[in-house]
C-alpha positions as CSV (number, residue, x, y, z in Angstrom):
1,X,107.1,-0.4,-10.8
2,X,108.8,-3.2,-9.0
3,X,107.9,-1.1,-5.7
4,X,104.1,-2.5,-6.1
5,X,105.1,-6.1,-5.9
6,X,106.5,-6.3,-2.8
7,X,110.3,-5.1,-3.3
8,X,111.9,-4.2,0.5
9,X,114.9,-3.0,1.8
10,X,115.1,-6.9,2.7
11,X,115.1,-8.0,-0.6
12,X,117.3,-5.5,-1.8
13,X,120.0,-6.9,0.7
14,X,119.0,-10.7,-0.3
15,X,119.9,-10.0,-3.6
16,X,123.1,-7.0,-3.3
17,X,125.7,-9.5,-4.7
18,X,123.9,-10.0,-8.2
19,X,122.8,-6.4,-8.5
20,X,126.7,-5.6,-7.8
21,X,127.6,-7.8,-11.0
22,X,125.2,-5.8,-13.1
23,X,121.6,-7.9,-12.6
24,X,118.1,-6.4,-12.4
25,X,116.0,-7.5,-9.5
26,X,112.7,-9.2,-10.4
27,X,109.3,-11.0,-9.4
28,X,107.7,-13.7,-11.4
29,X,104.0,-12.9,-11.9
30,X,103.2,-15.5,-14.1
31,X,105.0,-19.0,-15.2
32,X,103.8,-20.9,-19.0
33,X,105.9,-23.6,-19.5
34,X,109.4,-22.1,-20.1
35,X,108.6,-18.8,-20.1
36,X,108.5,-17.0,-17.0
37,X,106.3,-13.3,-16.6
38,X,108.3,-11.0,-15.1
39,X,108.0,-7.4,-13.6
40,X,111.1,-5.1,-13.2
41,X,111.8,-1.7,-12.6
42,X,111.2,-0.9,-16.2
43,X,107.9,-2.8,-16.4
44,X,107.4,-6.1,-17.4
45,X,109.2,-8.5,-19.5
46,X,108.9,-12.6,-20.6
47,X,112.4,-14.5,-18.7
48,X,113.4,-17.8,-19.8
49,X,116.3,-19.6,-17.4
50,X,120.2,-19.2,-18.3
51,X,122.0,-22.3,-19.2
52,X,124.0,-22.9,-16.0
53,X,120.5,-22.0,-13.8
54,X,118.8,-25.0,-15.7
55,X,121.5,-27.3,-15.1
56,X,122.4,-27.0,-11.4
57,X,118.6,-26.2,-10.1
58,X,117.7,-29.1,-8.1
59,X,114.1,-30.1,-7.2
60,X,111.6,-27.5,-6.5
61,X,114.6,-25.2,-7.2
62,X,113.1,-23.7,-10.5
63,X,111.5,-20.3,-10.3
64,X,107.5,-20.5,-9.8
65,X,104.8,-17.4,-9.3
66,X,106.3,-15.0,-6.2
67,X,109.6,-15.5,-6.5
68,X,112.2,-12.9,-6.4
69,X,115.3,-13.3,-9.1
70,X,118.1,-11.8,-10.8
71,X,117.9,-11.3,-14.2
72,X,120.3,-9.9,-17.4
73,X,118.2,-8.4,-20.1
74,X,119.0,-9.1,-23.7
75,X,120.5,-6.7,-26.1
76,X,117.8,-7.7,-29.2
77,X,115.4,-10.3,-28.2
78,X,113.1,-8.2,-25.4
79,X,113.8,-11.0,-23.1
80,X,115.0,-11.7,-19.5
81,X,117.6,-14.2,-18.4
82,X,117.3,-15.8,-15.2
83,X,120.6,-16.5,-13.2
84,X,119.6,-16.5,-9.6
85,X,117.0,-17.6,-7.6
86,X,116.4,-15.1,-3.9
87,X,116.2,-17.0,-0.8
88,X,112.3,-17.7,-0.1
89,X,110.6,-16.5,2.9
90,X,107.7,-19.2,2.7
91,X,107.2,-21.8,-0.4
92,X,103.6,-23.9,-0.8
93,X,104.5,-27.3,-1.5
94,X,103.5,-30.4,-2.6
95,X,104.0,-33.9,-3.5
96,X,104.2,-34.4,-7.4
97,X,101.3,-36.6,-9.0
98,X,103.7,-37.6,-11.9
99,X,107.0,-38.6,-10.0
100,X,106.4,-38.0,-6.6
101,X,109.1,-35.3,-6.0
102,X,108.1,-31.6,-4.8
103,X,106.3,-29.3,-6.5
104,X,106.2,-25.3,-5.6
105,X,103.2,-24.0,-6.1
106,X,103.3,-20.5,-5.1
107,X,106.4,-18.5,-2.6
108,X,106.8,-15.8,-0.8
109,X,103.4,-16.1,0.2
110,X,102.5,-14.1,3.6
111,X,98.7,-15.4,3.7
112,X,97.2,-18.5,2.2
113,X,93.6,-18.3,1.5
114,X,91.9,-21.7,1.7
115,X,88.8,-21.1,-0.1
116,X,86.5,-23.7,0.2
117,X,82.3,-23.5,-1.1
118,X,79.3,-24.1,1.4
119,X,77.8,-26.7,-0.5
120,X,77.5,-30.5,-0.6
121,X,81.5,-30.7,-1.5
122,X,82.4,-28.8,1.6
123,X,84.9,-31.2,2.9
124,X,86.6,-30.7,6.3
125,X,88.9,-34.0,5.7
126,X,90.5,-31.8,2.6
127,X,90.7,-28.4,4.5
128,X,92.8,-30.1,6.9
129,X,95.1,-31.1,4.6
130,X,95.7,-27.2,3.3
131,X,96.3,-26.5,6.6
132,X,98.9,-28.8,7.3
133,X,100.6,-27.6,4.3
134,X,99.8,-23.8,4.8
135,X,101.3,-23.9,7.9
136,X,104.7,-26.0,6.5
137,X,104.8,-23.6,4.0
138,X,105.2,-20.7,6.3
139,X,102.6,-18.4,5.3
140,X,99.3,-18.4,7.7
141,X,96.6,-19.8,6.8
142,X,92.7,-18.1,6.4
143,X,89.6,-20.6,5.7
144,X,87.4,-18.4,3.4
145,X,84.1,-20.0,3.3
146,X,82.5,-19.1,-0.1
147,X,78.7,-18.9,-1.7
148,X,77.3,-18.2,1.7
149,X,74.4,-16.3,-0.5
150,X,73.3,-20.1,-1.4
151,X,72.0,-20.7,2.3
152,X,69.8,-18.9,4.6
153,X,72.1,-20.0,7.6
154,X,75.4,-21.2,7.1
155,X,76.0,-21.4,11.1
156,X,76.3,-24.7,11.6
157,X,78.8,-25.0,8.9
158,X,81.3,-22.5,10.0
159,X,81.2,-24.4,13.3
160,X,82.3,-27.5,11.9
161,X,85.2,-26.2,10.1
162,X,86.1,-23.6,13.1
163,X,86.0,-27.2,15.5
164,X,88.8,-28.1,12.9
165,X,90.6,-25.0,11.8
166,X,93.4,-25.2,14.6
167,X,93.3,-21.3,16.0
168,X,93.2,-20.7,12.0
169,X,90.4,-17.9,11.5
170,X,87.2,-18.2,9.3
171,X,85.8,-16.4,7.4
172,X,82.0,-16.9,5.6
173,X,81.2,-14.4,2.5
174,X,79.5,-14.3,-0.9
175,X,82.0,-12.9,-4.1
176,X,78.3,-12.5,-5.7
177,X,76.6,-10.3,-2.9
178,X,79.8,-9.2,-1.9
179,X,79.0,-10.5,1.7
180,X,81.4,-10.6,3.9
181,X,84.1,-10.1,1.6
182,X,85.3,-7.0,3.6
183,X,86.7,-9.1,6.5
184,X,89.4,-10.1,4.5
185,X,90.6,-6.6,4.6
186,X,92.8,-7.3,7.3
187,X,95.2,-9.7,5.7
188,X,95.2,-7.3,2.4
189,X,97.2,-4.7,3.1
190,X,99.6,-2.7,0.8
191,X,102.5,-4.9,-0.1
192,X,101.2,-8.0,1.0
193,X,101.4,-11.5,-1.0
194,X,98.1,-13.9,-1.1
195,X,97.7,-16.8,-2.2
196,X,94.2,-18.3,-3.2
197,X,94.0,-22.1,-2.5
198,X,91.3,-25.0,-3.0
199,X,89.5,-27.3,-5.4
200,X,88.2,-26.2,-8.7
201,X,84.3,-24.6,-8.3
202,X,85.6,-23.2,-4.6
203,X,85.3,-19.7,-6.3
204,X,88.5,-18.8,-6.1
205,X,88.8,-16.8,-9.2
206,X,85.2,-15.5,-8.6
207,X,86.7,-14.0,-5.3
208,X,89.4,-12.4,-7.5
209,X,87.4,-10.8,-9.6
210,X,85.0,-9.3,-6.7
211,X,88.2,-8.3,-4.8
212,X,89.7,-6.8,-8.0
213,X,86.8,-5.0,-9.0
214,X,87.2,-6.4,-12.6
215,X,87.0,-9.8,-14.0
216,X,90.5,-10.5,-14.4
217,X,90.4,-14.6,-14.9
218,X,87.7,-16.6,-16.4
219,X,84.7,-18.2,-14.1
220,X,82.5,-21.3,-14.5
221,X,80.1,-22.7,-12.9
222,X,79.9,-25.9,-10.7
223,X,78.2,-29.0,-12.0
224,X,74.9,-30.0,-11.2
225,X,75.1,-33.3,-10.2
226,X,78.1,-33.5,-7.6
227,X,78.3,-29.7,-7.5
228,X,82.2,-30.1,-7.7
229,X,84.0,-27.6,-10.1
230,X,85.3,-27.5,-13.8
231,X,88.6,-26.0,-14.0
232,X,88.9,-22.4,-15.6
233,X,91.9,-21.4,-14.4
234,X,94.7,-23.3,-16.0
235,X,98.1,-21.2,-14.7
236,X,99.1,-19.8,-11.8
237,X,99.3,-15.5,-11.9
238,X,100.0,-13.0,-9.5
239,X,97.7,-9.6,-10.1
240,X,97.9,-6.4,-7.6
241,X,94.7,-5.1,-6.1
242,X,93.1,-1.6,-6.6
243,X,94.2,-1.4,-2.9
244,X,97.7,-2.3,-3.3
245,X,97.7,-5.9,-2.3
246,X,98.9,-8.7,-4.0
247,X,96.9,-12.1,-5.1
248,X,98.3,-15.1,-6.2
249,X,95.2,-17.5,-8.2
250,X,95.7,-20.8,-8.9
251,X,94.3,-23.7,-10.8
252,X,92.3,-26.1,-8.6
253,X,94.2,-29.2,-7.1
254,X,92.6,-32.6,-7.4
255,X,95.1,-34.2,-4.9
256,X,97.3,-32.2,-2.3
257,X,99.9,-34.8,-1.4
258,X,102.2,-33.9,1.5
259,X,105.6,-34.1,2.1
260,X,107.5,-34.1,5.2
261,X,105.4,-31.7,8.0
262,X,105.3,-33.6,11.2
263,X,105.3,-29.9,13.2
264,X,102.7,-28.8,11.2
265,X,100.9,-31.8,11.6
266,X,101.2,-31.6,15.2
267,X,100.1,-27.7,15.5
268,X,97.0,-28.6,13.0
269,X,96.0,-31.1,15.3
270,X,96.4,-29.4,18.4
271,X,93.2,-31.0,20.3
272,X,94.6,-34.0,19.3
273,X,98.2,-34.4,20.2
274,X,97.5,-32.4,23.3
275,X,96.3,-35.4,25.1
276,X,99.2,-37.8,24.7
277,X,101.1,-36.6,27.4
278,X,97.9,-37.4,29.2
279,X,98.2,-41.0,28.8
280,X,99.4,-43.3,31.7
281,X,102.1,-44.5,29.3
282,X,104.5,-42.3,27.9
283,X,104.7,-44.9,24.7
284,X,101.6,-45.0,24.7
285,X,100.2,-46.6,21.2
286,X,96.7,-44.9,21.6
287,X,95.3,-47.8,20.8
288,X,94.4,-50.7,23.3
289,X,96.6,-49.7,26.6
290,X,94.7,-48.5,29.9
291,X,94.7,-44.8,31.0
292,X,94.6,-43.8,27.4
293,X,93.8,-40.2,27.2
294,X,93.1,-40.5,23.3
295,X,90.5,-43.7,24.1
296,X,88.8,-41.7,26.9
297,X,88.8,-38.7,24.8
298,X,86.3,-40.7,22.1
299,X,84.6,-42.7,24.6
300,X,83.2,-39.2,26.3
301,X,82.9,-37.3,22.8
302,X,85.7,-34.7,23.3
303,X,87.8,-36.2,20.4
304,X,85.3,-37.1,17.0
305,X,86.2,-40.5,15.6
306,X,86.1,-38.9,12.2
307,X,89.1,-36.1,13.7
308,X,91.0,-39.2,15.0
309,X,91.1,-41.0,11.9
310,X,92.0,-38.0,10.1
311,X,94.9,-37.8,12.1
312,X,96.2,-41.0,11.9
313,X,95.8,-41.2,8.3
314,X,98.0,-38.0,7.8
315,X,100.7,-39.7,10.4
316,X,100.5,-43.1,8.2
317,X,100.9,-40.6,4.8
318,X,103.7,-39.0,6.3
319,X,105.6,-42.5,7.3
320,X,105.1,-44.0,4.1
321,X,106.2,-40.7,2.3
322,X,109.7,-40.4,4.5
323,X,109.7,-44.4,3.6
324,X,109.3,-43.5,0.2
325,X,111.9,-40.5,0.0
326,X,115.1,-42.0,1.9
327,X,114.4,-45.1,-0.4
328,X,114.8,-42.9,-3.0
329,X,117.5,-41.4,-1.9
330,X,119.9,-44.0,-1.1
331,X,119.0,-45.3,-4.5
332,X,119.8,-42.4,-6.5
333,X,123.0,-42.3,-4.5
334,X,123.6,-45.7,-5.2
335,X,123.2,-44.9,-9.3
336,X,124.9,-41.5,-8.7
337,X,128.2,-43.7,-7.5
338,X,127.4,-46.5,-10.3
339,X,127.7,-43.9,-12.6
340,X,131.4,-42.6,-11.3
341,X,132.7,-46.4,-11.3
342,X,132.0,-46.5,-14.9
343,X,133.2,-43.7,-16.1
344,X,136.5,-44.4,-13.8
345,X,136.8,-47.7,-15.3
346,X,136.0,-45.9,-19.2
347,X,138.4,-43.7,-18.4
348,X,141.3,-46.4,-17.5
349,X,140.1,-48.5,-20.1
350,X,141.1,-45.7,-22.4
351,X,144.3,-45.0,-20.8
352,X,145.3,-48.7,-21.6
353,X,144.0,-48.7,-24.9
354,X,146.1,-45.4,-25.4
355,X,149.3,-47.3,-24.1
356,X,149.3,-49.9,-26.0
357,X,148.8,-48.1,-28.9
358,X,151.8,-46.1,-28.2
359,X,153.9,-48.9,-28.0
360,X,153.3,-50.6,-30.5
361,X,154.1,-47.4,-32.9
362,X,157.4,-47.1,-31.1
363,X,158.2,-50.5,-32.1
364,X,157.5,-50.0,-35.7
């Protein structure tokens, strides 16, 4: 079974030293909470983490939908335990709401689907931020433009989020008519991993249903008066395709913060950095020196005001965030040693105490 999720001759290398001890190769397919949906060789089973894999998984280390593992079944309980975590051949990431750290959101991902409605909530300023991240994350990136039945002609819009889709491709279709949905044929093949991205009421589990041929995840539809999405899908769950690919949905993300992708800033914004070395100046602020390329660039309309401000406002994100993190950093380090120098000074304390004590029995 584990044959129609992916497993390779690559994997089975990655992972040789656990299967030598005795461990079973296996892919998560869907995470709740502790429990971890797995599928193995002998079907598919629930996982929960071992002891020791709790402890010493760092952030963004824990296992999340696409990732291969080795796992130890249980004599009685039915259950999986995870002790190993594979290598990972691309990982969606993204700043934590809660604490600010990372958070996984899908790995070993080979295309990311950016699925984005043609309505009023079409909104270019978020699609670049997926790509960005796609393209950090090491899987390429697709625009799927969805609900094209809901306009006549949807030209225009295409053109204003090919003029910012970096090279990415683009693709316009309608999961009701069906529309369009066959160009994505090319990036399903047998074997490969998917990953639907992109705001709640984007259609992405609408588009898993059509491509599925079944409705495997509930729909809802958009509200009236923003036309923004509810949320109907509340975990994230890989499914295979009648044609043998595999499709990764996920719940809609309110806020995609970034962490550290200054190349994958730079090759989103291509028609942007490709004029600094244009400049007269070589540290050239782009903002008030002569022979600016950037400032010639908006003055004759090649470069939109709107795409330059988008750019700097990723760049400002990004230096804040790496602000942010080594801040962090030397301030966990700095409890992290705190924490040593009083347990050294515990631990002489009670070496004292223990002396003293001693001597005063041998005197008695």
């Amino acid at each position: 079974m584990i044959e129609h999720f992916g497993w390779s001759d690559a994997l089975r290398n990655e992972l040789a030293p656990f299967t030598a001890q005795g461990f079973l190769p296996a892919r998560v397919t869907a995470h709740h909470r502790g429990l971890w949906r797995l599928v193995t060789q002998d079907g598919e089973l629930n996982g929960r983490l071992s002891g020791r894999f709790a402890l010493d998984a760092g952030p963004g280390e824990h296992p999340v939908v696409g990732d291969w593992l080795a796992v130890s079944l249980g004599d009685t309980s039915g259950e999986a335990t995870i002790h190993a975590l594979a290598p990972r051949k691309s990982a969606f990431t993204r700043r934590a709401v809660s604490d600010g750290g990372v958070q996984v959101v899908a790995a070993n991902v080979d295309v990311a689907l950016l699925v984005a409605a043609l309505n009023s909530d079409l909104n270019l300023r978020r699609l670049e931020r997926y790509l960005v991240a796609t393209r950090d994350s090491g899987a390429d990136p697709v625009i799927v433009l969805t609900k094209a039945d809901l306009h006549e002609d949807v030209t225009d819009m295409v053109r204003s989020v090919e003029a910012i889709a970096g090279g990415a491709p683009v693709v316009s279709l309608s999961s009701v008519t069906g529309a369009g949905v066959e160009a994505l044929a090319r990036w399903l093949t047998p074997g490969a991993t998917a990953v639907l991205l992109g705001s709640s009421g984007a259609g992405k589990s609408t588009l898993l249903n059509r491509l599925a041929g079944k409705a495997l995840m509930d729909t809802g539809e958009i509200r009236e008066g923003d036309e923004r999405g509810r949320h109907t899908t509340t975990h994230r769950e890989l499914f295979r395709l009648p044609g043998g690919a595999l499709l990764i949905d996920t719940p809609g993300m309110r806020e995609l913060g970034l962490l550290e992708v200054e190349e994958a800033l730079d090759a989103s914004f291509e028609d942007v950095t490709a004029l600094f070395p244009d400049c007269r100046f070589r540290n050239c602020s782009h903002h008030v020196e002569p022979g600016c390329a950037v400032a010639a660039a908006l003055a004759d309309g090649r470069l939109g005001e709107d795409r330059w401000g988008a750019y700097l406002k990723l760049e400002r994100e990004l230096a804040f965030a790496a602000t942010r993190d080594n801040s962090a950093a030397a301030a966990a380090k700095r409890a992290k040693w705190k924490q040593i120098a009083k347990a050294q000074r515990a631990k002489y304390r009670h070496r004292y105490s223990a002396g003293r004590g001693d001597g005063d029995r041998d005197d008695d």
